[in-house]
C-alpha positions as a Markdown table, in Angstrom:
| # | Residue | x | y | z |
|---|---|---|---|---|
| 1 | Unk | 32.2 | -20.8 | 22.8 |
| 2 | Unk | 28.6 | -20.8 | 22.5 |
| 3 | Unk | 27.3 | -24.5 | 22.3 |
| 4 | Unk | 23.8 | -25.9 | 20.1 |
| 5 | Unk | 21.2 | -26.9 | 22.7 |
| 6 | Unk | 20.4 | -30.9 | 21.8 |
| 7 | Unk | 16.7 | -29.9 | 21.0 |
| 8 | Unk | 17.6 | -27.2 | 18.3 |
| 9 | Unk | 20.8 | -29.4 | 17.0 |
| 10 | Unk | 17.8 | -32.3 | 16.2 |
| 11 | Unk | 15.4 | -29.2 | 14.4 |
| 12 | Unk | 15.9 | -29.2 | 10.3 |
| 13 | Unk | 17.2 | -26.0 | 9.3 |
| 14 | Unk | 17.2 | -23.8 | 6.3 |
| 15 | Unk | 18.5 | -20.7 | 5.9 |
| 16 | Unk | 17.8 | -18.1 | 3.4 |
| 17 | Unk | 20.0 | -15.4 | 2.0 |
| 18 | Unk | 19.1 | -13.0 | -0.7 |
| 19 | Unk | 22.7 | -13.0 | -2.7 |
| 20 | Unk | 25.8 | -13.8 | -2.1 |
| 21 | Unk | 27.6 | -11.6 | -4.5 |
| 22 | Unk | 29.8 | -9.5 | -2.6 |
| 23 | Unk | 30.8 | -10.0 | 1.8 |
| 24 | Unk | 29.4 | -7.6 | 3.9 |
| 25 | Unk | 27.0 | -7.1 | 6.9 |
| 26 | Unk | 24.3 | -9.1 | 5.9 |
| 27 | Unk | 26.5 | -12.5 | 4.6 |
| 28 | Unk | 28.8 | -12.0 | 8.2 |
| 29 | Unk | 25.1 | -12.7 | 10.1 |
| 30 | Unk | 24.4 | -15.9 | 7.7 |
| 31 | Unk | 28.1 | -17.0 | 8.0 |
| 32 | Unk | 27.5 | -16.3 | 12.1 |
| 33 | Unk | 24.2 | -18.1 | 11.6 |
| 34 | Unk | 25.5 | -21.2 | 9.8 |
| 35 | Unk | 28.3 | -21.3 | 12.1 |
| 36 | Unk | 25.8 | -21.8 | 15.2 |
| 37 | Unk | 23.5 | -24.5 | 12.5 |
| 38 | Unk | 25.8 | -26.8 | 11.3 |
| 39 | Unk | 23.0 | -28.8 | 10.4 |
| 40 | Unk | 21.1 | -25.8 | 8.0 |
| 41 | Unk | 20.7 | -26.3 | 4.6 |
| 42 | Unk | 21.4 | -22.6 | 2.9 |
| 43 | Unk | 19.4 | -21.0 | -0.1 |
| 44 | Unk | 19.7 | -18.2 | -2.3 |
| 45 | Unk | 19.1 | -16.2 | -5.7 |
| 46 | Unk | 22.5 | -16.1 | -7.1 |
| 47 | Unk | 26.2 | -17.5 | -5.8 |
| 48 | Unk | 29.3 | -15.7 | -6.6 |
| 49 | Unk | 31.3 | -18.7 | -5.2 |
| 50 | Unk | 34.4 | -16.5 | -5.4 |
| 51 | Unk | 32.8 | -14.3 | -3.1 |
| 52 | Unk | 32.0 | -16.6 | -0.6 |
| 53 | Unk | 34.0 | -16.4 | 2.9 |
| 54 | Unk | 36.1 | -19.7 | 3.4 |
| 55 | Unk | 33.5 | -21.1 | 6.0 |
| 56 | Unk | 30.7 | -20.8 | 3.5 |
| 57 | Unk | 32.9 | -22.1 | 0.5 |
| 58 | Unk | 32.4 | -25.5 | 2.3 |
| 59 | Unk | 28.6 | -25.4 | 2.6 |
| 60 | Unk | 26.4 | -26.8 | -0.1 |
| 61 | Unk | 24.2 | -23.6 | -1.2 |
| 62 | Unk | 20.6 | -24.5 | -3.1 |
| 63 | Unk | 20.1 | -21.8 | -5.3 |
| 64 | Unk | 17.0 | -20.7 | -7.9 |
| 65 | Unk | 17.2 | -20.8 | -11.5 |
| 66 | Unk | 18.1 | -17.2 | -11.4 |
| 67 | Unk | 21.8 | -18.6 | -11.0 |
| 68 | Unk | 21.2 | -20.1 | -15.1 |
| 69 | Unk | 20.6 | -16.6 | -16.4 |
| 70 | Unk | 23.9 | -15.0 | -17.9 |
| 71 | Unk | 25.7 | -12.2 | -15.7 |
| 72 | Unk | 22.8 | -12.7 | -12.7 |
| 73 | Unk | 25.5 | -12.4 | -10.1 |
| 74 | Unk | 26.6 | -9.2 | -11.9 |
| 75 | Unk | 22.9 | -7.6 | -12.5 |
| 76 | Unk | 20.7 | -9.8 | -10.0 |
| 77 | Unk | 19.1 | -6.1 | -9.0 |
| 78 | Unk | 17.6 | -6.0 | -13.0 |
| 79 | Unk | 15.8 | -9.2 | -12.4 |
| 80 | Unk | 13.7 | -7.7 | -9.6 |
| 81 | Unk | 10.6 | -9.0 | -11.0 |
| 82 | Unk | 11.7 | -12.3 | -11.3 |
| 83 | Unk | 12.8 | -12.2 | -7.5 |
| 84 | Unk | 9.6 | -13.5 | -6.0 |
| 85 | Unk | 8.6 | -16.2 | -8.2 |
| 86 | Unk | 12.7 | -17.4 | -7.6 |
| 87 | Unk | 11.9 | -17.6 | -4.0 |
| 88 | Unk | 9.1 | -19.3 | -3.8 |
| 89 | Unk | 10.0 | -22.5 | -5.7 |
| 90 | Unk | 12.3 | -23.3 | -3.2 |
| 91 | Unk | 11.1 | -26.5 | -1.8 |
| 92 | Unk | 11.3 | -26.0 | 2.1 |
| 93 | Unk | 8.4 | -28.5 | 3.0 |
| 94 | Unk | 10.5 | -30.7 | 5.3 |
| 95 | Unk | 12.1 | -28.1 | 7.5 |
| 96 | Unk | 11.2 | -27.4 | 11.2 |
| 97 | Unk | 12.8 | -23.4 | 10.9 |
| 98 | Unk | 13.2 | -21.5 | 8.8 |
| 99 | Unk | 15.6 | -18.5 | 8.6 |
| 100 | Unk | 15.6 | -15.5 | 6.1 |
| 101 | Unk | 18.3 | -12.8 | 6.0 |
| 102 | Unk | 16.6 | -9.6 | 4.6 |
| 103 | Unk | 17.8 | -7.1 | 2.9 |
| 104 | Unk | 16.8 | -7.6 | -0.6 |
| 105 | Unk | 14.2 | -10.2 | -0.9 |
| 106 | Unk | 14.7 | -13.2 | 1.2 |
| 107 | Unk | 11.4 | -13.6 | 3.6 |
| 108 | Unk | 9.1 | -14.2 | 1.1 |
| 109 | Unk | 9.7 | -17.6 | 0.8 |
| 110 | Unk | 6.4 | -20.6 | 1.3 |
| 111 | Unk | 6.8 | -22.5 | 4.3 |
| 112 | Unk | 4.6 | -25.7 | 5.5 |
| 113 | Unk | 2.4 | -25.3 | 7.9 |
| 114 | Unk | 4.4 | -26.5 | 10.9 |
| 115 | Unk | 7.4 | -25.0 | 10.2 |
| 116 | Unk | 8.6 | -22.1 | 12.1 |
| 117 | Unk | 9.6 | -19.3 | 10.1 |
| 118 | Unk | 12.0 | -16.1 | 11.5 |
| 119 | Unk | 13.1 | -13.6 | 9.4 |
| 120 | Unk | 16.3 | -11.4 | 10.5 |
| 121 | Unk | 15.9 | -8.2 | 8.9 |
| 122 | Unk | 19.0 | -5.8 | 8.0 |
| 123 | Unk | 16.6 | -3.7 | 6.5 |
| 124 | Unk | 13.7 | -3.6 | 4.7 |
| 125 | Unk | 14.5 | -3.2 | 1.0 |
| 126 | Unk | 15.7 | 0.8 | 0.8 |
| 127 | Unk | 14.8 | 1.1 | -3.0 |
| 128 | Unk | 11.4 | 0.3 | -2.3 |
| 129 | Unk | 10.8 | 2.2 | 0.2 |
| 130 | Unk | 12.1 | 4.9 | 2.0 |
| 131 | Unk | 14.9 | 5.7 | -0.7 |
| 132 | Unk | 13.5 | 5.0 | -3.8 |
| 133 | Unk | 13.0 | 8.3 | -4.7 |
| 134 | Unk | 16.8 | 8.5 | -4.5 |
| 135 | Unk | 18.0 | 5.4 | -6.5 |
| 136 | Unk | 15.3 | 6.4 | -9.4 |
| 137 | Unk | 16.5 | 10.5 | -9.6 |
| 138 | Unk | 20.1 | 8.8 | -11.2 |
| 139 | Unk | 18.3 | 6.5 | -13.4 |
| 140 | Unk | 18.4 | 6.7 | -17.0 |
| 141 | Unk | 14.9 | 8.2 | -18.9 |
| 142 | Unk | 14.4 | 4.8 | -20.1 |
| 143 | Unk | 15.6 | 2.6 | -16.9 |
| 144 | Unk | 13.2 | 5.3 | -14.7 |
| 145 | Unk | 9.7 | 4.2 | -15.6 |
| 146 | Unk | 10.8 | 0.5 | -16.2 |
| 147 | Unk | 11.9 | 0.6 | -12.7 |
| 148 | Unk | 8.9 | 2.7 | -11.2 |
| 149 | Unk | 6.7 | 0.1 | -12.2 |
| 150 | Unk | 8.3 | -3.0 | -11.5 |
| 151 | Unk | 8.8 | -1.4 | -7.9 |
| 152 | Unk | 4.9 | -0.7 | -7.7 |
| 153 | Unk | 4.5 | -4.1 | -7.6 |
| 154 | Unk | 7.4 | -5.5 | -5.8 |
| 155 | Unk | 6.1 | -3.3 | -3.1 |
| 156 | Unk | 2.4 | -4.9 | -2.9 |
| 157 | Unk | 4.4 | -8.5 | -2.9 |
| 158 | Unk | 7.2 | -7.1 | -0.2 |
| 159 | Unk | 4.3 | -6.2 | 2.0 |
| 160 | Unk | 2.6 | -9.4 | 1.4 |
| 161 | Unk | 5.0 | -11.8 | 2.1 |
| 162 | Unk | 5.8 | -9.8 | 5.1 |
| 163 | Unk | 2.7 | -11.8 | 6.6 |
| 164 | Unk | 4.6 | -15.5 | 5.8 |
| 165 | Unk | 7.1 | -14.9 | 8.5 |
| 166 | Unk | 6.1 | -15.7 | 12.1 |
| 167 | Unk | 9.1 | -13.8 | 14.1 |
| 168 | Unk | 11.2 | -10.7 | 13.1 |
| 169 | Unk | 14.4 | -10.1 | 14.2 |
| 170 | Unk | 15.2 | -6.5 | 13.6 |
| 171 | Unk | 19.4 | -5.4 | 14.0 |
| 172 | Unk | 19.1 | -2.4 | 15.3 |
| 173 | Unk | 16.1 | -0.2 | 16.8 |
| 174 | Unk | 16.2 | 1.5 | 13.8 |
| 175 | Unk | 15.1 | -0.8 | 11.8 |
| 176 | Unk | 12.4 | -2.3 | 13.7 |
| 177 | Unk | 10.9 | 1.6 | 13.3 |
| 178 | Unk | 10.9 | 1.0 | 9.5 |
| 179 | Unk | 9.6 | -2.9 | 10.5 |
| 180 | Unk | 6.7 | -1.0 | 11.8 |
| 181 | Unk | 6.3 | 1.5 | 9.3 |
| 182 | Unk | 6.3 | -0.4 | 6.2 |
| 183 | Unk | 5.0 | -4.3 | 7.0 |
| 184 | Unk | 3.1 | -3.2 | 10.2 |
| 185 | Unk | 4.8 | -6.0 | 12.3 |
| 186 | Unk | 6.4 | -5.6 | 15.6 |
| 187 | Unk | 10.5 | -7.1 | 16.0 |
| 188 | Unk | 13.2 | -8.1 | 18.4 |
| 189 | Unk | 16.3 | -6.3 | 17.8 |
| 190 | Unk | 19.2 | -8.3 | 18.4 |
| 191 | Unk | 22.4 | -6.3 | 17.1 |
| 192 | Unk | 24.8 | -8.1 | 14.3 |
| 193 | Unk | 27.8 | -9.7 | 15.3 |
| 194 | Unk | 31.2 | -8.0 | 15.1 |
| 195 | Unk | 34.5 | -9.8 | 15.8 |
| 196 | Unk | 35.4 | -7.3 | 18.4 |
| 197 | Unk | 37.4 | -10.1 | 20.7 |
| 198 | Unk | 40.0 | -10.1 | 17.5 |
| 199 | Unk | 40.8 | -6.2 | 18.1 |
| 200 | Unk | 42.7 | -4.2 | 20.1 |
| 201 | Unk | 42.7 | -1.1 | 21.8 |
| 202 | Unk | 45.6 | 1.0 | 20.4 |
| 203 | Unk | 47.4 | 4.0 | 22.3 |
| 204 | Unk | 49.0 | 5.5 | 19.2 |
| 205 | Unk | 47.6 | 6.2 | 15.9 |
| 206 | Unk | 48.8 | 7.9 | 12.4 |
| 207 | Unk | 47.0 | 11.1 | 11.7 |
| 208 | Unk | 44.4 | 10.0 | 8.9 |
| 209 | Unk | 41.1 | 9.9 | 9.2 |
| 210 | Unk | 39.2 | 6.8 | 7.9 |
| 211 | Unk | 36.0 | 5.9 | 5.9 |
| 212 | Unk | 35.5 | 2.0 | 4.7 |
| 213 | Unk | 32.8 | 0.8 | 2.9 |
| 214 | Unk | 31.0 | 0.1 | -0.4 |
| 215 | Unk | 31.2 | 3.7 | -2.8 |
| 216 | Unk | 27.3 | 4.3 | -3.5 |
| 217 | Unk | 25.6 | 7.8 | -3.1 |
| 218 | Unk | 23.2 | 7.0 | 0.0 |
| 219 | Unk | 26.9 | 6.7 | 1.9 |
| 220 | Unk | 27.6 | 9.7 | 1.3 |
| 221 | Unk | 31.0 | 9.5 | 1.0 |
| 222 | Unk | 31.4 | 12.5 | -1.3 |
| 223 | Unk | 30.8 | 14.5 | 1.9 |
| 224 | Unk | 33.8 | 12.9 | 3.9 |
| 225 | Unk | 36.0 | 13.9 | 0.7 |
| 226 | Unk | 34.7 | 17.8 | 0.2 |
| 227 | Unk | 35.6 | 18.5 | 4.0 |
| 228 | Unk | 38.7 | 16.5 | 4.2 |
| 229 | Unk | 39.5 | 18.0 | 1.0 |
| 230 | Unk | 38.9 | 21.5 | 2.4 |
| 231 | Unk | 40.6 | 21.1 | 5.3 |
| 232 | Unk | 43.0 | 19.3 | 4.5 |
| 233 | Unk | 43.0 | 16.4 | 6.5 |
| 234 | Unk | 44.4 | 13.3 | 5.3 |
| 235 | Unk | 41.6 | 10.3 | 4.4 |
| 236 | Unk | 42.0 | 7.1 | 3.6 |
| 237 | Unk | 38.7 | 5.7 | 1.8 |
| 238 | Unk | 38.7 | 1.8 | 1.9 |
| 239 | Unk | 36.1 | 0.1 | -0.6 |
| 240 | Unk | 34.4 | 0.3 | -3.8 |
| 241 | Unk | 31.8 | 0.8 | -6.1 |
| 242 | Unk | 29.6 | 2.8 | -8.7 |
| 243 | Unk | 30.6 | 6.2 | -6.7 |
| 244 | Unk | 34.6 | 5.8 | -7.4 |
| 245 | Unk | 35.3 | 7.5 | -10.4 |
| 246 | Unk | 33.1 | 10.5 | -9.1 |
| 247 | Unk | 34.7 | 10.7 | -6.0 |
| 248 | Unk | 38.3 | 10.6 | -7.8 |
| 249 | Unk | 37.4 | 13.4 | -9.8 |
| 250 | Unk | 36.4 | 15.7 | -6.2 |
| 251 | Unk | 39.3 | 14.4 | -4.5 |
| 252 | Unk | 42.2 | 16.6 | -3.3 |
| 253 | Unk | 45.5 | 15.9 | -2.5 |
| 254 | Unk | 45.3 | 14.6 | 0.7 |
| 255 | Unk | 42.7 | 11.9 | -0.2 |
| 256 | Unk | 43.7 | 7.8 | -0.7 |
| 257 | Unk | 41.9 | 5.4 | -1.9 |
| 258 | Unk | 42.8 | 2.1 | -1.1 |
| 259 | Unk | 40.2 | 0.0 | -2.9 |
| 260 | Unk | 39.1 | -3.4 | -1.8 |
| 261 | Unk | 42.3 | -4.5 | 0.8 |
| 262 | Unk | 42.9 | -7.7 | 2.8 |
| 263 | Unk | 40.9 | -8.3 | 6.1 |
| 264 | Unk | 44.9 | -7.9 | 7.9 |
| 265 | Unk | 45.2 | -4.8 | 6.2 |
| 266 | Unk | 41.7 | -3.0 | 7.2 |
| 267 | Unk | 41.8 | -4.2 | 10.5 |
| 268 | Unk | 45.2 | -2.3 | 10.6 |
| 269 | Unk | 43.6 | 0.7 | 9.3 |
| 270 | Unk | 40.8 | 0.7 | 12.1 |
| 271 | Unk | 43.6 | 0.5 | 14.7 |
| 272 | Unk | 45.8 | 3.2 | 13.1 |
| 273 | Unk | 43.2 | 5.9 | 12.2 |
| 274 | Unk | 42.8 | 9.4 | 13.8 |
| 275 | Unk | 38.6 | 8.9 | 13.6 |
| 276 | Unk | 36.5 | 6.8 | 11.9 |
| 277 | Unk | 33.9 | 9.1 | 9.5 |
| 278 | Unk | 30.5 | 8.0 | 9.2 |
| 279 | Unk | 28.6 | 10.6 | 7.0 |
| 280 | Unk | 26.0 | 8.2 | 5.8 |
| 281 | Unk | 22.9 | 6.9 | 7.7 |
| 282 | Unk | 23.1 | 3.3 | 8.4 |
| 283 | Unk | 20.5 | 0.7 | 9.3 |
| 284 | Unk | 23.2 | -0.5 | 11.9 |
| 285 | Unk | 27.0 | 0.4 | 10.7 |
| 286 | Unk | 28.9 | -3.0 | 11.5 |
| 287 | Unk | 32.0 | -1.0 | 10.2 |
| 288 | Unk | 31.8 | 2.0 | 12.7 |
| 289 | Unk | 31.5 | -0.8 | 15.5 |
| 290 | Unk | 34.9 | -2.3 | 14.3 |
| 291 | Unk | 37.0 | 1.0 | 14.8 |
| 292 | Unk | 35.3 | 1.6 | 17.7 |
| 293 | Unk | 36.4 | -1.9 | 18.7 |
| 294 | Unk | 40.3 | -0.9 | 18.2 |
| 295 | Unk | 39.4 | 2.1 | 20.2 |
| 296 | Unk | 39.0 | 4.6 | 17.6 |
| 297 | Unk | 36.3 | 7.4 | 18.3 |
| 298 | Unk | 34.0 | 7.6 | 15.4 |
| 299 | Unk | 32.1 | 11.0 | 13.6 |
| 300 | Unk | 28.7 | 10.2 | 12.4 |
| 301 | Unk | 25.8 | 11.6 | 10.8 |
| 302 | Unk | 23.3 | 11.6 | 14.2 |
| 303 | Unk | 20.7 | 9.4 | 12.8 |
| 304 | Unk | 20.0 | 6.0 | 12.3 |
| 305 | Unk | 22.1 | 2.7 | 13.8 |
| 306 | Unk | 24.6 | 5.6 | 15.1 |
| 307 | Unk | 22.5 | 6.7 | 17.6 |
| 308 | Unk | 22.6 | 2.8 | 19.1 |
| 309 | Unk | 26.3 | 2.1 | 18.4 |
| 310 | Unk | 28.4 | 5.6 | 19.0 |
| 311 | Unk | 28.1 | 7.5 | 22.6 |
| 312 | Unk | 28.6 | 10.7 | 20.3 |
| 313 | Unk | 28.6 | 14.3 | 22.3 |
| 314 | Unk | 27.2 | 16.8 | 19.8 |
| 315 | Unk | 29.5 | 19.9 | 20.7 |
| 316 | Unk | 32.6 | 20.9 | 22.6 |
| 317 | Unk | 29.9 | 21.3 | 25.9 |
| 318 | Unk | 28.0 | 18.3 | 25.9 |
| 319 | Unk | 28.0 | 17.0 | 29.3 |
| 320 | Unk | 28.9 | 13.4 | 28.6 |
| 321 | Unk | 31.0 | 10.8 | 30.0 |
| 322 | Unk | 33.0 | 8.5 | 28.4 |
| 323 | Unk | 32.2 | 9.5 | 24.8 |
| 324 | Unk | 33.1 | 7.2 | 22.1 |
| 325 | Unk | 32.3 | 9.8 | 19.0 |
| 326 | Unk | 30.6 | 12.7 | 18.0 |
| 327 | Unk | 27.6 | 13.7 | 16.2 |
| 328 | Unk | 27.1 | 16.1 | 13.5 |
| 329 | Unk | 23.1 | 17.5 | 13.1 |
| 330 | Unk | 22.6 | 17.7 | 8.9 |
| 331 | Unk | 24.4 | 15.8 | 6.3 |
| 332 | Unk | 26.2 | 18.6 | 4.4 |
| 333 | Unk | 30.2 | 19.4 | 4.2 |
| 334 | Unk | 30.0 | 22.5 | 6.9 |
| 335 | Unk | 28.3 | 20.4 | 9.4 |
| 336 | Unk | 30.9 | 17.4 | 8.8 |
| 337 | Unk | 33.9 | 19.9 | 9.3 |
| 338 | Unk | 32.3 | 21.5 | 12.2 |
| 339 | Unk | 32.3 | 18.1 | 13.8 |
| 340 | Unk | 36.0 | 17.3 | 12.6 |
| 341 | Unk | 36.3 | 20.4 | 14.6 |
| 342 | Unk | 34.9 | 19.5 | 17.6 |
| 343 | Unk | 36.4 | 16.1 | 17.8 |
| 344 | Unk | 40.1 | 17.6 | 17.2 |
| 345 | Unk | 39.3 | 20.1 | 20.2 |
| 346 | Unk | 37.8 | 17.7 | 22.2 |
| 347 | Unk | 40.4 | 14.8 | 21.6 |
| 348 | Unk | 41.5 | 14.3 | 25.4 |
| 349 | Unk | 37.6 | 13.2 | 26.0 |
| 350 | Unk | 38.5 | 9.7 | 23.4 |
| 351 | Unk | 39.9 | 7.4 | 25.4 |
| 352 | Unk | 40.7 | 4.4 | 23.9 |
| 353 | Unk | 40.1 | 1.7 | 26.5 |
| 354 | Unk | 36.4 | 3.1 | 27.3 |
| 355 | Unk | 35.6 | 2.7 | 23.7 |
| 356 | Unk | 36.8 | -0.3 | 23.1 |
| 357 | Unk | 35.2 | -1.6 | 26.6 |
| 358 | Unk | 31.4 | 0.4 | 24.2 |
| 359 | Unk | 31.8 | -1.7 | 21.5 |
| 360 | Unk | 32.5 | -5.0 | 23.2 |
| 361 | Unk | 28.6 | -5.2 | 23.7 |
| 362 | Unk | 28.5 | -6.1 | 19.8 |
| 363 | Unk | 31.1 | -9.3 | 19.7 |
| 364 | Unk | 30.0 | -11.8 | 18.6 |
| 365 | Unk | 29.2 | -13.9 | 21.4 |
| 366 | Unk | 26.5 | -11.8 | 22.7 |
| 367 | Unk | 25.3 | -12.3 | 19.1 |
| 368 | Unk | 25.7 | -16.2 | 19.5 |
| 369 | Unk | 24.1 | -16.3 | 22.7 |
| 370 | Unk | 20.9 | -13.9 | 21.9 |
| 371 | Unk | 19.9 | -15.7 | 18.3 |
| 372 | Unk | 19.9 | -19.1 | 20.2 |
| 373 | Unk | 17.8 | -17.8 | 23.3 |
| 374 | Unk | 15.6 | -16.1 | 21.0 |
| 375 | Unk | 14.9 | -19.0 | 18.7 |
| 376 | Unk | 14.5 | -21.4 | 21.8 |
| 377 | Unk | 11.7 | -19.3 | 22.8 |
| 378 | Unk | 10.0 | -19.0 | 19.7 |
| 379 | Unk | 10.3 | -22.4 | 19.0 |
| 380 | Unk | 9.0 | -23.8 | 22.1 |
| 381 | Unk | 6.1 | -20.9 | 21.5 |
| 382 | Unk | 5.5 | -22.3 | 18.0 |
| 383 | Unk | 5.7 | -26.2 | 19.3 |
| 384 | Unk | 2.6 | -25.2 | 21.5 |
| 385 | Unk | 1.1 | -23.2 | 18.6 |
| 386 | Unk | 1.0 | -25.6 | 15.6 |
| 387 | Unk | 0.1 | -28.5 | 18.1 |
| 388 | Unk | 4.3 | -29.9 | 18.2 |
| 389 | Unk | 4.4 | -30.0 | 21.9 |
| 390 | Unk | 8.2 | -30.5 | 22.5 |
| 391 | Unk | 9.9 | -28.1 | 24.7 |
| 392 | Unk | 13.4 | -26.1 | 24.1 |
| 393 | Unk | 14.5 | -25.2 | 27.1 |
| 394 | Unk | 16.4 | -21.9 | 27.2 |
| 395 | Unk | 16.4 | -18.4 | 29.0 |
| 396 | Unk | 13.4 | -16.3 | 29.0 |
| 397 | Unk | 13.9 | -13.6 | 26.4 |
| 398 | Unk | 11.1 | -11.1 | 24.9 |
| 399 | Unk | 9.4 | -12.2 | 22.3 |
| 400 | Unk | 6.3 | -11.5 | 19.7 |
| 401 | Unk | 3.7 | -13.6 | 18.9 |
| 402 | Unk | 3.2 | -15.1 | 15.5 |
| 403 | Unk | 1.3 | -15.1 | 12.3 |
| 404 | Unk | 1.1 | -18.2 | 10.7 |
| 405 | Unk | 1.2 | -18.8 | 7.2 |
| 406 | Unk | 1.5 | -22.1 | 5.0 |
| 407 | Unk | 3.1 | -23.3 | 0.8 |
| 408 | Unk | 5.0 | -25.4 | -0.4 |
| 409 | Unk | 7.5 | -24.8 | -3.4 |
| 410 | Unk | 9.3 | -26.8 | -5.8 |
| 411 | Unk | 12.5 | -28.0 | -6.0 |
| 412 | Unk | 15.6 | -25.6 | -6.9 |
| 413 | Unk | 18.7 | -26.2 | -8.3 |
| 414 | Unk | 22.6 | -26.7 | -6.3 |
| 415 | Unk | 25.4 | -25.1 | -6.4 |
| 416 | Unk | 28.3 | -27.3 | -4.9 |
C-alpha cells in the first residue's frame, strides 16, 4: 500500500478529466489518481454518472455547462468547438496542483500563477492530428468540411494550451514521440496502472483466441475477424461500438461476440484464451498488459505501445528469450495469419509464469509509487520556482523543467 507523503496530503488538488462517458484506460489512471488524492477536487466536460466506477460514484465531480446541453454525454465529440471555452471557466484559482488527463481536451485549462500544473497525456488528441485524415475519410459530405474546419482551429488552441502545463507525463514512449512532435515539449513516461496483482498465471487454456476492446476502425478489429475467419480459428471479440454491425456482417462461423461483459467475466476470458490479438496500434494497450498478466502471450501489430509492453519475436528464428508475444510487420490479414502461424509453431517458447513475471512491471503499484515520486519532485522544483520555498521530500526521479503560465476562470457547475 502506497501511502500520501504529509506535504502533498496538505497541497489542494484538482484533477481534470476530459469525459467520463464510458471506463477505459484513461478514467482507470484518474480513478488510480483520485485514489492516491483523496483530497482532489475532480473536473470535467460531461458526467455519465452511470458510467462512473464505484470509487468515483462517491466523489463530487465539478463539471462545465456542457453537461446542460441535451444528449452531451452521447455526442460531447460534436461540441468540439465549444470544448475550450468549457475548460477554461473552470475556476481553479485556489489550487496548489493541478492535474489533467489528456486524451481529448483536458490540459488546456487556466491555472493561477503559483499553482503547479501536470498534465498526464494518454495521447495527444488522434483526430487532430496524426489520424484525422482517417476519422474525416468516413465522414458524411456535409459532416466533412464542418469538421475540417472546426479541427483547423482546435489544432492552433491544442497547441496553444499545450504551453499552460508545466510538466508532462507521457504513458508510454510512444507517446512522448508524438509529445514532441506535435506540442514541441519534452515528457516523463510513466506507464498506466494495470491491476496485474489481481491475476493469475494459468497453465491450461480453451483454444480461442481473444480481442477486447472498444469496436472503432483505427483497432482494426476487422483484421482479427478476416484471418480468424479464414483460418478458422475460434475468436471471441469482447466490447463495443460504431464498428459492430460491420464486423457481424464479415464474421464467420467461428467468430463470438460477447459485447460489453462483467469485469469477473473478462478477466476469465484473459486467463482462458489461446492468445491475445492486438491488430491495432495503441498509444499504450492497458488491455494487452492484462492477458499478459494471466500469462497469455499476445500477437500485435509491431508498432506503437506494443513495442514497450510485449517481448514479441517476429518469426519462428528470432533468437529471443523468454518471449511474451509475437510481432507481425504490416497491418493487413496475411501478415496477421502469418503471425497466428508463427505463434501456433512456436507455442512451447510461451511460458506462462515468465509472462506473467513481464507484465508485473505495469501493477499498479509501481504506478502508485512513480506518480507520487514524480510530483514530489516537481513540486519541490516549482516551490523554488514560483518563490513557495517548502520542500517535498521524496526520491530523486528525472524530471523536465517548466513553463509557466497563469488565468483564472469562473466558476462551473456540480454534479453530485
Amino acid at each position: 500500500m502506497i501511502h500520501l507523503p504529509p506535504q502533498l496530503a496538505k497541497l489542494r488538488v484538482a484533477i481534470i478529466h476530459y469525459w467520463f462517458v464510458a471506463y477505459g484506460g484513461g478514467e482507470r489512471v484518474v480513478e488510480a489518481l483520485a485514489e492516491l488524492f483523496p483530497q482532489a477536487d475532480l473536473f470535467s466536460l460531461v458526467v455519465d454518472k452511470p458510467s462512473l466506477t464505484a470509487s468515483l460514484q462517491k466523489r463530487t465531480i465539478h463539471t462545465s455547462f456542457l453537461q446542460n446541453v441535451p444528449w452531451a454525454c452521447k455526442y460531447h465529440r460534436h461540441f468540439l468547438l465549444l470544448q475550450p471555452l468549457a475548460l477554461e471557466q473552470f475556476d481553479l484559482r485556489s489550487y496548489d496542483l493541478v492535474i489533467s488527463s489528456e486524451s481529448g481536451p483536458a490540459k488546456g485549462v487556466i491555472t493561477s500563477p503559483h499553482t503547479c500544473s501536470i498534465c498526464y497525456c494518454h495521447s495527444p488528441m488522434r483526430y487532430l492530428w496524426d489520424m484525422s485524415s482517417e476519422y474525416t475519410r468516413t465522414m458524411g459530405p456535409i459532416v466533412r468540411p464542418v469538421f475540417t474546419l472546426a479541427s483547423h482551429y482546435m489544432r492552433m488552441w491544442d497547441y496553444a494550451s499545450a504551453g499552460r502545463v508545466d510538466y508532462f507525463v507521457a504513458n508510454s514512449q510512444f507517446v512522448a514521440s508524438r509529445i514532441r512532435k506535435y506540442y514541441r515539449r519534452e515528457s516523463t513516461v510513466i506507464h498506466p496502472p494495470v491491476n496485474i496483482a489481481a491475476s493469475e498465471a494459468q497453465p491450461n487454456t480453451d483454444d480461442y483466441y481473444l480481442s477486447v476492446g472498444r469496436l472503432v476502425s483505427y483497432k482494426r478489429i476487422d483484421l482479427a475477424v478476416e484471418a480468424c475467419t479464414r483460418m478458422g480459428r475460434p475468436l471471441h471479440i469482447v466490447g463495443d461500438g460504431p464498428e459492430y454491425r460491420a464486423l457481424k456482417r464479415m464474421a464467420g462461423p467461428t467468430i463470438r461476440f460477447l459485447g460489453t461483459i462483467p469485469e469477473e467475466e473478462l478477466q476469465a476470458q484473459f486467463a482462458n484464451c489461446r492468445a491475445f490479438l492486438l491488430p491495432g496500434e495503441e498509444d499504450f494497450g492497458i488491455a494487452p498488459v492484462e492477458a499478459q498478466g494471466h500469462g497469455r502471450p499476445v500477437i500485435a501489430f509491431g508498432s506503437g505501445g506494443a513495442l514497450e509492453t510485449v517481448r514479441g519475436i517476429w518469426n519462428a528464428d528470432t533468437l529471443l528469450s523468454e518471449p511474451t508475444g509475437v510481432f507481425f510487420e504490416e497491418q493487413s490479414v496475411d501478415s496477421l495469419m502469418g503471425a497466428i502461424v508463427t505463434f501456433e509453431a512456436s507455442r512451447h517458447r510461451f511460458l506462462s509464469r515468465t509472462i506473467r513475471a513481464h507484465a508485473l512491471q505495469f501493477d499498479r503499484e509501481h504506478f502508485a509509487e512513480r506518480i507520487l515520486n514524480f510530483v514530489s519532485e516537481a513540486m519541490n522544483q516549482w516551490s523554488v520556482r514560483s518563490g513557495q520555498l517548502h520542500e517535498i521530500t521524496s526520491r530523486p526521479v528525472p524530471i523536465l523543467m517548466p513553463k509557466r503560465s497563469s488565468g483564472i476562470g469562473s466558476p462551473a457547475e456540480t454534479l453530485q
